[in-house]
C-alpha positions in Angstrom: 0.0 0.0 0.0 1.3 3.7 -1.2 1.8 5.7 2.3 2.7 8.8 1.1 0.6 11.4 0.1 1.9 14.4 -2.1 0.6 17.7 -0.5 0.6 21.0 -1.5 1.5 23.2 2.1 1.8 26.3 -0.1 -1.2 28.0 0.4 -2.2 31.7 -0.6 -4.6 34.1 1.3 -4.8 37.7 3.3 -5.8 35.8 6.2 -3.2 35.1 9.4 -0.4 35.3 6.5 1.9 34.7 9.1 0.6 31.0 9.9 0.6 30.5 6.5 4.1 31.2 5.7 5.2 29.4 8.4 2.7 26.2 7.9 5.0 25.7 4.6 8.4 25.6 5.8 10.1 23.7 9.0 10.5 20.5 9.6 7.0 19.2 9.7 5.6 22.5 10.3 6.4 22.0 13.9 7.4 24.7 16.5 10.2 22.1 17.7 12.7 24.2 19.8 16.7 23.0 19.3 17.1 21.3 22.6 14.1 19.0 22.8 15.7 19.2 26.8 14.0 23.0 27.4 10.7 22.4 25.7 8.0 25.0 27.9 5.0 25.6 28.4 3.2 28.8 29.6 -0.4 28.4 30.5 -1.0 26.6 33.7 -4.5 25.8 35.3 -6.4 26.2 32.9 -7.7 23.2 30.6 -7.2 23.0 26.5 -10.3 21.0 25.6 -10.9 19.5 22.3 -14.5 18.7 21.3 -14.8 15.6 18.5 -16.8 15.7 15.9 -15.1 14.0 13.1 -14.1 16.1 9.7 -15.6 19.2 11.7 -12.0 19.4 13.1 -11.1 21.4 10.2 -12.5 24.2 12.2 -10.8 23.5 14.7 -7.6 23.2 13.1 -7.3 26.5 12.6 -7.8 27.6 16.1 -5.2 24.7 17.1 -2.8 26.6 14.6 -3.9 30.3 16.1 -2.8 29.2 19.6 0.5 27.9 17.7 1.5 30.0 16.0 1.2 32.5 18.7 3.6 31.0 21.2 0.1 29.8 23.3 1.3 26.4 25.2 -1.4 25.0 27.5 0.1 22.6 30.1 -2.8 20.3 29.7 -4.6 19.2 27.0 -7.9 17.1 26.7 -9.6 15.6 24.0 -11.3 12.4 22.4 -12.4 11.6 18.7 -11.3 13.9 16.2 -10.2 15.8 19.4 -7.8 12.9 20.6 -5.6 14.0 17.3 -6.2 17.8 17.6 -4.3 17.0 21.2 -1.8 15.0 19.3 -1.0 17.5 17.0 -1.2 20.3 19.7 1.8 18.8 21.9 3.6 18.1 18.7 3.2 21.5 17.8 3.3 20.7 14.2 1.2 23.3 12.5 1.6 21.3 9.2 0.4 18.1 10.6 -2.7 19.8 12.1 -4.2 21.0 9.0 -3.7 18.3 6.7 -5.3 15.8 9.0 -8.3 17.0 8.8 -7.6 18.7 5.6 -5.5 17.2 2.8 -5.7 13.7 4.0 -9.1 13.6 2.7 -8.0 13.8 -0.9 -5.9 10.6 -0.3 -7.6 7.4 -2.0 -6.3 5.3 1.0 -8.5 7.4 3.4 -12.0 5.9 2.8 -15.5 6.3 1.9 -18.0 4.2 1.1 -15.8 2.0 -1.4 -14.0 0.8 2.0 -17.3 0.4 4.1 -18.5 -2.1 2.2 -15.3 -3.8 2.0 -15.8 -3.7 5.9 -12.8 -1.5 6.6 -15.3 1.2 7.9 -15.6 4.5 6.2 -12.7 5.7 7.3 -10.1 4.0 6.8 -9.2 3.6 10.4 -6.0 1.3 10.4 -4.7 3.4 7.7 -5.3 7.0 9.3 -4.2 5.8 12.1 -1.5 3.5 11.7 0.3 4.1 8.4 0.8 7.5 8.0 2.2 9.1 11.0 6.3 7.5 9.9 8.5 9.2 8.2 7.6 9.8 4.9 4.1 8.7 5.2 1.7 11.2 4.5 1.5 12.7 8.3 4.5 12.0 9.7 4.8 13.0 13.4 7.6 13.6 15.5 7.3 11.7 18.3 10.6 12.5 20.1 9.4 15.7 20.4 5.9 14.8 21.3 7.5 12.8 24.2 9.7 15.4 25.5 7.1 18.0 25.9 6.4 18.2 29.2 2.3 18.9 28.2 -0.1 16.6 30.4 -2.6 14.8 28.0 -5.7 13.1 28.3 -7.3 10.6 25.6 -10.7 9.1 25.9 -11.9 6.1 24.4 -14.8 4.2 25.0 -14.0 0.6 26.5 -17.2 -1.5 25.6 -16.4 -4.5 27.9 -16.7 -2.1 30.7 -19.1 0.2 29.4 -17.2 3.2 30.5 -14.3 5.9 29.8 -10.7 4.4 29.3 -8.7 7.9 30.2 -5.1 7.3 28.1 -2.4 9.8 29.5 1.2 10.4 29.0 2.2 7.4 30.8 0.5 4.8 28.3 2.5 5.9 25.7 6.1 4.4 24.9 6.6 4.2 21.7 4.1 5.6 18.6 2.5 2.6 17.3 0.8 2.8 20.8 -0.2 5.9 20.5 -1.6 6.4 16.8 -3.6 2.7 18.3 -5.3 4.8 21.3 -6.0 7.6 18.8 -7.2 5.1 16.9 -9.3 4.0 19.6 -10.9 7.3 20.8 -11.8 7.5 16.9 -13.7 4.5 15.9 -16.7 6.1 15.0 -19.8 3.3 15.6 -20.7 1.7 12.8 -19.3 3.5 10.5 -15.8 2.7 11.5 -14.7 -0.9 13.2 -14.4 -1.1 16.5 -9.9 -1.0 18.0 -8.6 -3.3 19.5 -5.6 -2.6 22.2 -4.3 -5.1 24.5 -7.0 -6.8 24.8 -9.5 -4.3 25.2 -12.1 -3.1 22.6 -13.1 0.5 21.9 -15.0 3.0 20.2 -15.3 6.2 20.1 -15.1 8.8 23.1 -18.0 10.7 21.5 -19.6 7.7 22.8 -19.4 9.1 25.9 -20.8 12.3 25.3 -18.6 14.5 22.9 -17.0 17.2 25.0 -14.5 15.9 27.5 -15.2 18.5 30.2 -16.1 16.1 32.7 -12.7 14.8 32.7 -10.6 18.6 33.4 -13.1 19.0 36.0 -12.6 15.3 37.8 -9.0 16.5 37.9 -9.6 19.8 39.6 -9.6 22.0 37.1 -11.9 25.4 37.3 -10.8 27.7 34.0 -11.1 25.7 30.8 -10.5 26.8 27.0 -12.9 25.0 25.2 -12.9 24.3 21.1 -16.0 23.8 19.9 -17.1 22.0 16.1 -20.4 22.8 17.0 -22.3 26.5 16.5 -23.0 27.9 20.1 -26.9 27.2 19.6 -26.5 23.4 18.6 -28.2 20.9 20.3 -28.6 17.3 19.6 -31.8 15.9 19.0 -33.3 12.5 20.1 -32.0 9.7 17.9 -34.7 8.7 15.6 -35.1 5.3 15.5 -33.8 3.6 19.2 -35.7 0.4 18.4 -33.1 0.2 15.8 -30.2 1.0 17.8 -30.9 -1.9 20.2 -31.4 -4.1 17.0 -27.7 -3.6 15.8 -26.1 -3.6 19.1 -28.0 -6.5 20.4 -24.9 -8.4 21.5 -24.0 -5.0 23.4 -26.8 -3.6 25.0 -24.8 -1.2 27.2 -23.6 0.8 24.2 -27.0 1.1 22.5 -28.4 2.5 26.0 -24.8 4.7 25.6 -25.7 5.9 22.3 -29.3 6.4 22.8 -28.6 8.5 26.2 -26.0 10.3 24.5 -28.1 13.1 23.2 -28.9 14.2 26.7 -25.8 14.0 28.3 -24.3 15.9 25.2 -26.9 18.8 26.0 -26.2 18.7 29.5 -22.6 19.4 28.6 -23.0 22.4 26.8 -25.4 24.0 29.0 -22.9 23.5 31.8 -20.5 25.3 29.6 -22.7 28.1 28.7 -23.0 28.5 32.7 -19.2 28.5 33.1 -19.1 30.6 30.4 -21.0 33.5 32.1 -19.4 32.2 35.6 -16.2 34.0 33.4 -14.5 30.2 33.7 -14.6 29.5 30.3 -13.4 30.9 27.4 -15.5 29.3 24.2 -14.6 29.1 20.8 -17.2 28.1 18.2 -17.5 28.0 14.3 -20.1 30.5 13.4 -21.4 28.7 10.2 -21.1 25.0 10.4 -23.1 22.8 7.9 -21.2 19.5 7.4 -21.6 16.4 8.5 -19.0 14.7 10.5 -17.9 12.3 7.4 -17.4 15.1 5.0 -14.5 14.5 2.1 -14.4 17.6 0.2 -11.3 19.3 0.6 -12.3 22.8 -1.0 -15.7 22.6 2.1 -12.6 21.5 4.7 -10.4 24.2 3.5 -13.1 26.4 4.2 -13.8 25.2 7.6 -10.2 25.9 7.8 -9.7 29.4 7.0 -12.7 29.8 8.9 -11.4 29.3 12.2 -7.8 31.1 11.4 -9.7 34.5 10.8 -11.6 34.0 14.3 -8.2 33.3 15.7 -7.0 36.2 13.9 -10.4 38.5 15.1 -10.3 36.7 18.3 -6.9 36.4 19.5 -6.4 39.4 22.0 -9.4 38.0 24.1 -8.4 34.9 24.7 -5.1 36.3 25.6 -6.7 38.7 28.2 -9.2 35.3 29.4 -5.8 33.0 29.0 -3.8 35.9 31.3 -0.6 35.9 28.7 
């Protein structure tokens, strides 16, 4: 199977030229100081949360690359689905990496769509995404010395379906990178649409299982201030799934995660009134896309590219306020 992926990283607009410029040159696009000894970070108690939300990420891909660019290093980091690889790419501070994830990759034949479902390799490509491009010279290569030397504490959710509840991956499960592109890979299998990961002996699906915003988790660990990334619009809600009968039908060997699934609606809306509350409360700082109309499974890279740019010109309208909320 062909790994790489030829990319074009040279991209022309007036918006945040400077992220631009920069996203085309480096190695791998990544803020990697010399002395992978003295890598810093410099905002402390306050949570970097990453919402999933599949190909949505694009959005936030450009706030990911905002903070980036701008020298804005949280200390901890949370995230699950697409958000478990926004977190990746946040700690490896690889500018280039973030945007074709959610970007360029989609253009690769190897990524997946409906050719790949039926051949039962889900929609996306999961063992691909995940576990044959993040090398060198594969199409997202990622480097992982660096990743482990930043001192950044992370937290990964997956869904374990044995036990029904969150497996939180930190810094510690991770010793080499096939373990961690598998628990990205975990926190990413989408149900049914994307087969379920196996990791040392465990099965899992999605963290958006779970609920979709890891809040729950910053707060468990004491946290009070939280810088929250939306793929959402601030007035989305879920609604009820449709047809719960038929949820229980195709997850008849697993109960638990139908009742997960068909509860998640409500626990999702729970979430984001609590965040509006913190919000007002002044302990949150929100980011959300102000026009989002794609579905999580979107492929089009000129729609992506737009979800893009769309969040690098809020970072750019934006940026002094979260500075002020951030304290830097």
């Amino acid at each position: 199977m062909e790994n790489k992926l030829n990319i074009n990283t040279n991209i022309n607009t007036n918006t945040n030229t400077n992220i631009e410029e920069n996203i085309s040159g480096g190695m791998n696009g990544a803020d990697t100081e010399k002395n992978k000894n003295d890598i810093k970070t410099n905002v402390e108690k306050i949570a970097l949360i990453f919402e999933g939300g599949g190909m949505r990420a694009a959005f936030s891909c450009g706030i990911s690359n905002t903070l980036l660019e701008n020298g804005i290093y949280f200390d901890y980091v949370v995230g699950l689905s697409a958000g478990s690889s926004m977190t990746v790419n946040y700690i490896a501070r690889d500018k280039v990496r973030t945007k074709r994830s959610f970007v360029e990759l989609a253009a690769d034949p190897n990524f997946g769509g409906w050719k790949t479902f039926l051949q039962g390799k889900g929609f996306f490509n999961s063992e691909y995404i995940y576990e044959h491009t993040s090398g060198p010279g594969q199409a997202l290569p990622l480097d992982f010395d660096f990743f482990m030397a930043n001192p950044t504490r992370f937290r990964i959710i997956a869904y374990d379906m044995v036990a029904d509840g969150p497996r939180i991956f930190t810094n510690s499960d991770i010793k080499k990178l096939p373990d961690l592109m598998k628990i990205v890979r975990a926190s990413s299998s989408l149900p049914i649409f994307m087969k379920a990961t196996e990791y040392e002996g465990k099965i899992y699906y999605d963290g958006g299982v779970l609920g979709g915003i890891p809040l729950d988790v910053a707060i468990s660990e004491g946290y009070e201030k939280f810088f929250i990334v939306r793929t959402q619009e601030r007035s989305y809600r879920k609604k009820p799934v449709k047809h719960p009968i038929l949820m229980e039908a195709y997850f008849r060997k697993n109960p638990a995660m139908a009742k997960r699934i068909i509860d998640r609606p409500q626990v999702y809306n729970d979430t984001c009134d609590l965040i509006d509350r913190l919000e007002a409360q002044g302990k949150a700082y929100v980011v959300y896309p102000e026009d989002m109309k794609i579905s999580n499974r979107e492929k089009n890279v000129d729609v992506l590219e737009g979800l893009y740019r769309q969040g690098l010109e809020i970072g750019k309208r934006d940026l002094e306020k979260w500075k002020k909320f951030i304290n830097i």
